[in-house]
N, C-alpha and C positions, 0 to 999 in steps of 0.2 A: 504494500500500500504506500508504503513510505515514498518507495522509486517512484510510483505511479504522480505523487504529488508532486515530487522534483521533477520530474519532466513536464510537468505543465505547467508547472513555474516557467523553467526555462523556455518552456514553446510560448510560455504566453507576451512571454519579452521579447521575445523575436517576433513573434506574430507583430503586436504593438510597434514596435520599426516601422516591419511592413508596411503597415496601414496608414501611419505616420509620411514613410516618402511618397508612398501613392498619392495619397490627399495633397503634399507640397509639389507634385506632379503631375497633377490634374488640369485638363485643358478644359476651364468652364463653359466657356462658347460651343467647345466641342461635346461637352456631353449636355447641353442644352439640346445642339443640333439632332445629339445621338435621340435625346427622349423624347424630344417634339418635333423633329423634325426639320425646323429651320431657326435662325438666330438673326430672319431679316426681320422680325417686330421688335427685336432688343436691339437693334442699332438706332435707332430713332431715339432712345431717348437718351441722355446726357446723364452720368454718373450721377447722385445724390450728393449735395456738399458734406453730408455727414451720413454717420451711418444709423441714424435715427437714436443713438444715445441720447445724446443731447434731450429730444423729444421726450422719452421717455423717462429720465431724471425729471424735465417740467410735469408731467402728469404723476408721479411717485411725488413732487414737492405739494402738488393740488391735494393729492391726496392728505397728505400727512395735516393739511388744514381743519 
């Protein structure tokens, strides 16, 4: 049993890599295109100035009133 957990420790650190450089090697237009099919309605609009943080700290401060 003991072995059985040391090797899924170990795989699960390596799995976790894995998954790790995939994600940092991911072509998001590309798997946009992959899932829907095309990425010509996402070129039309223009990045967000922020990534909606901001936004949401203002309604988390409404809140807190």
């Amino acid at each position: 049993m003991r072995h059985w957990v040391e090797t899924w420790r170990r795989a699960g650190k390596e799995l976790e890599e894995i998954r790790r450089r995939e994600i940092g090697e991911t072509d998001t237009r590309e798997a946009i295109r992959q899932l829907f099919g095309s990425v010509v309605s996402f070129r039309n609009f223009p990045a967000p100035p922020t990534s909606g943080l901001v936004e949401q700290q203002r309604w988390f401060a409404k809140l807190r009133r």
